[in-house]
NUSENU-842804 format. One record per atom (N, C-alpha, C): residue number from 1; chain; atom name; x, y, z. Coordinates in pm, whole numbers. Layout:
! residues N
- num_cadena_atomo_px_py_pz
- NUM_A_CA_X_Y_Z
...
! end
This chain:
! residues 87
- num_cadena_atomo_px_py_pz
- 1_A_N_83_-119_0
- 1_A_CA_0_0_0
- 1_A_C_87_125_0
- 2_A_N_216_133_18
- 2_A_CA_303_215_48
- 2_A_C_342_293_-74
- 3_A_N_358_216_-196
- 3_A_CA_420_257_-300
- 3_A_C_260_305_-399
- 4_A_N_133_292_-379
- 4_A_CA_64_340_-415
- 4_A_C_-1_491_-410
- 5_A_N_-9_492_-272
- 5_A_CA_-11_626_-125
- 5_A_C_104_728_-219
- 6_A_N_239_665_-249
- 6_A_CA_340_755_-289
- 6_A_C_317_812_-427
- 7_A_N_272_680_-497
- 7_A_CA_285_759_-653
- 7_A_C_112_819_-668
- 8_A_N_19_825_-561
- 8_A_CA_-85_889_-576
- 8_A_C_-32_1061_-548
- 9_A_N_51_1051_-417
- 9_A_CA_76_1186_-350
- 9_A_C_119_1222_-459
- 10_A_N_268_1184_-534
- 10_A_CA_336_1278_-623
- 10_A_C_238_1339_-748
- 11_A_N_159_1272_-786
- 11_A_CA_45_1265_-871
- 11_A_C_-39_1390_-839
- 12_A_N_-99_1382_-707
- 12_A_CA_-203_1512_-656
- 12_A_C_-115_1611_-625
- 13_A_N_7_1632_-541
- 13_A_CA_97_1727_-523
- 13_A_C_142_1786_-664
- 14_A_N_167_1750_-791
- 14_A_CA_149_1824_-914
- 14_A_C_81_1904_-914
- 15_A_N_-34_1843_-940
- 15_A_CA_-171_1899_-960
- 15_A_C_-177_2032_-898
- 16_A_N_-217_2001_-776
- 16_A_CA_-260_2088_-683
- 16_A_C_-159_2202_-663
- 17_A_N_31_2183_-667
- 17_A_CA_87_2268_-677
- 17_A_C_56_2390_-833
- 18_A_N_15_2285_-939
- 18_A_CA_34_2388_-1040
- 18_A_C_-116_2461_-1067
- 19_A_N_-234_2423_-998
- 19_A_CA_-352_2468_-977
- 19_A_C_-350_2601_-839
- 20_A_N_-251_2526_-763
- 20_A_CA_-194_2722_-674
- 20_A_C_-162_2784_-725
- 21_A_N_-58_2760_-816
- 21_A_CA_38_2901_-892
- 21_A_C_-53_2940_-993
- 22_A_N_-146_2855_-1072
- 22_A_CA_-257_2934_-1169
- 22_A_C_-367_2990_-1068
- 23_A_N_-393_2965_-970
- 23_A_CA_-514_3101_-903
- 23_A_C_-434_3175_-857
- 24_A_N_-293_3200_-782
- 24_A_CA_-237_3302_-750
- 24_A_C_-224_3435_-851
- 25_A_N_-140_3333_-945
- 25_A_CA_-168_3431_-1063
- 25_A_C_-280_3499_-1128
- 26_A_N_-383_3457_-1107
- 26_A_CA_-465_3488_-1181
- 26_A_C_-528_3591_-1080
- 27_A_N_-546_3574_-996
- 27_A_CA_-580_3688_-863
- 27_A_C_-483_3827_-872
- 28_A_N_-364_3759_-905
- 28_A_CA_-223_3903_-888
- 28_A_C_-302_3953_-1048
- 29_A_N_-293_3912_-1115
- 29_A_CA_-379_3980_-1259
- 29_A_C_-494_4011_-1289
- 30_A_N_-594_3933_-1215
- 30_A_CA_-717_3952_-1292
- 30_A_C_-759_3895_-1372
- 31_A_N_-703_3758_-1419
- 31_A_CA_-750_3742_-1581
- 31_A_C_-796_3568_-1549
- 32_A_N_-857_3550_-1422
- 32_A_CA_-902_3423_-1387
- 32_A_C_-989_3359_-1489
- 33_A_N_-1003_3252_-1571
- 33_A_CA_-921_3149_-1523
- 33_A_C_-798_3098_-1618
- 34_A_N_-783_3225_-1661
- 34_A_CA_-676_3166_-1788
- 34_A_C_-536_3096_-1727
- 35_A_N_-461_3139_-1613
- 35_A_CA_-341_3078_-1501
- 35_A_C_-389_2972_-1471
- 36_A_N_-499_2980_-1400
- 36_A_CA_-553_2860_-1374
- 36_A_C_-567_2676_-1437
- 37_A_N_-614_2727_-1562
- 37_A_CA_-637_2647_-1643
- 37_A_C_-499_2572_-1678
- 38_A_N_-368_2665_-1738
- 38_A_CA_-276_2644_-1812
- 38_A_C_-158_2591_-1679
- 39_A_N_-195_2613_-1560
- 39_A_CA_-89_2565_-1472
- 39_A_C_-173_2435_-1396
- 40_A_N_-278_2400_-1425
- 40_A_CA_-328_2270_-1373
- 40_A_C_-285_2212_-1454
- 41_A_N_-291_2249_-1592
- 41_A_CA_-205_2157_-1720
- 41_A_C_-107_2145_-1694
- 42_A_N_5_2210_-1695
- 42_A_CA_141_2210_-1623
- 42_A_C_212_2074_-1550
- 43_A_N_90_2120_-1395
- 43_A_CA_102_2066_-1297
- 43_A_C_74_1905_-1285
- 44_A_N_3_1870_-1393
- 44_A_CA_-66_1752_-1431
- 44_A_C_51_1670_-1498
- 45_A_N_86_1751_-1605
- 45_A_CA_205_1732_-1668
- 45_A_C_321_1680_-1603
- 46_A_N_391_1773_-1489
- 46_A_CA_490_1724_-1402
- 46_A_C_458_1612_-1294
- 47_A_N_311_1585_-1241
- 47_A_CA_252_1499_-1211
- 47_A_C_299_1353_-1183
- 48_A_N_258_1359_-1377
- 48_A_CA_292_1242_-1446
- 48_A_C_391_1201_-1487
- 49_A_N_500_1280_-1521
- 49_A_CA_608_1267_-1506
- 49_A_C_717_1199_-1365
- 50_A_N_660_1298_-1279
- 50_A_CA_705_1243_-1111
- 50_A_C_681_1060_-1149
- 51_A_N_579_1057_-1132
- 51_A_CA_512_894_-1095
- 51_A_C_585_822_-1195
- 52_A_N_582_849_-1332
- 52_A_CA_696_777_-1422
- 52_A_C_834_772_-1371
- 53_A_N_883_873_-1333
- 53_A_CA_1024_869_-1291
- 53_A_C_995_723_-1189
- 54_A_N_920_774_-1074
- 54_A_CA_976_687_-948
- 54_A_C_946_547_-983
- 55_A_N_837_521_-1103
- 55_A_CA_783_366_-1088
- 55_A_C_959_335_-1205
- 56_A_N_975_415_-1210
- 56_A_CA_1143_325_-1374
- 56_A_C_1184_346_-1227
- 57_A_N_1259_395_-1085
- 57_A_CA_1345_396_-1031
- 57_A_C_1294_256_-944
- 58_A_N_1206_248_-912
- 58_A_CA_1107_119_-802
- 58_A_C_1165_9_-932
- 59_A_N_1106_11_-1028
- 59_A_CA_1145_-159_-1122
- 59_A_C_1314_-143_-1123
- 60_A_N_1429_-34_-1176
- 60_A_CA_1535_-52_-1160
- 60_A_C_1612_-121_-1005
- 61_A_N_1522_-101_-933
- 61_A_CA_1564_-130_-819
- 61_A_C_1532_-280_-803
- 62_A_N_1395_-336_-814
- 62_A_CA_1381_-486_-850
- 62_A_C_1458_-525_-939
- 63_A_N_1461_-498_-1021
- 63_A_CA_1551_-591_-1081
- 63_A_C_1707_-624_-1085
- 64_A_N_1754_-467_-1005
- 64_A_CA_1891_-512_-952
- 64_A_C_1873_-656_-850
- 65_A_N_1725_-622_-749
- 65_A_CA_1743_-704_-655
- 65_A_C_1767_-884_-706
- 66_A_N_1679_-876_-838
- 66_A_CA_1656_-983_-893
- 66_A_C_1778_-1055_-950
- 67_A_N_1886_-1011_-982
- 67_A_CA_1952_-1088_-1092
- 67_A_C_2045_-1170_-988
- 68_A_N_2092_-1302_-1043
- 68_A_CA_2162_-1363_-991
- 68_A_C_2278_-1354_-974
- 69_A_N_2389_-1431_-927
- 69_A_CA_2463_-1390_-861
- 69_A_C_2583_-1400_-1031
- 70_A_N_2542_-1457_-1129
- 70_A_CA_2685_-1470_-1230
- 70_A_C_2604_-1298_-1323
- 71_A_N_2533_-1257_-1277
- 71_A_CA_2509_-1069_-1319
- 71_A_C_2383_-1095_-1448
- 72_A_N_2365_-1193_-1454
- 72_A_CA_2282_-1256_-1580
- 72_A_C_2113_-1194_-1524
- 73_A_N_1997_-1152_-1581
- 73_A_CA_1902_-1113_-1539
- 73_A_C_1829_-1296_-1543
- 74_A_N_1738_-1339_-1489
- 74_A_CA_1661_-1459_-1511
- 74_A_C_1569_-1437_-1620
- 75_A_N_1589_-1564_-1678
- 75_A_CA_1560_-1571_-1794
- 75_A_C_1634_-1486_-1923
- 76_A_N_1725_-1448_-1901
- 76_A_CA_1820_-1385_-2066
- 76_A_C_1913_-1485_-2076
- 77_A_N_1853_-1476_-2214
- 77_A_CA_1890_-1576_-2341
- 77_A_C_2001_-1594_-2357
- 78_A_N_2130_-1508_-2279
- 78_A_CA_2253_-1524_-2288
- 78_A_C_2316_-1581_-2139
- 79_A_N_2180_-1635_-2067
- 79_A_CA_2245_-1658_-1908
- 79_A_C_2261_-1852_-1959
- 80_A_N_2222_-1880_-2058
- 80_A_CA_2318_-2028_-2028
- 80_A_C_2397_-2051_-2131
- 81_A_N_2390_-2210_-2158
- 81_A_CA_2531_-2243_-2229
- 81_A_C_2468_-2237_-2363
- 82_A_N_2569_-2161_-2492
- 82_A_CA_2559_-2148_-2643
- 82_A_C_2497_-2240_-2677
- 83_A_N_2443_-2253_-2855
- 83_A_CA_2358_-2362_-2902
- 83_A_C_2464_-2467_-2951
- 84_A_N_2606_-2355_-2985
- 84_A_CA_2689_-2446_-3050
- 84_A_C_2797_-2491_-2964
- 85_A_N_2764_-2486_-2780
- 85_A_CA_2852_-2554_-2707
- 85_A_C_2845_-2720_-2691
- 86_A_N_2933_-2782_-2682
- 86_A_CA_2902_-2946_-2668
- 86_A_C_2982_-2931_-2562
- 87_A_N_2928_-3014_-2399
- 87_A_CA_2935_-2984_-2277
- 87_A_C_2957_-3170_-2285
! end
């Protein structure tokens, strides 16, 4: 549940950061909801980005955990013996 909670927060903390800076702005100007609009986009944007980053850093991290000990990942096609070895 931990890693869900996280990539939800980074997800709404976008959002919601780039939906502040478009009503701030738009209050310091006057010109509501045009800030608004274009920094929830933004914010949505970096969002999604966040959560992509951390879920490639979460699988890089499994799968370091994963590989065996001769550095081979399980299951790659180069972790056993050649077609043209005779053993």
């Amino acid at each position: 549940m931990g890693i869900a909670m996280r990539l939800s927060s980074e997800l709404v903390a976008g959002v919601l950061l780039g939906a502040g800076i478009g009503w701030f702005l738009d209050w310091l100007f006057g010109t509501l909801p045009i800030c608004l609009v274009v920094f929830t986009g933004l914010g949505t944007i970096a969002g999604v980005k966040n959560v992509l980053r951390a879920t490639q850093a979460m699988n890089a991290t499994a799968a370091d955990a994963k590989k065996d000990q001769s550095g081979q990942q399980p299951g790659d096609a180069t972790a056993g013996p050649k077609s043209g070895d005779k053993n």
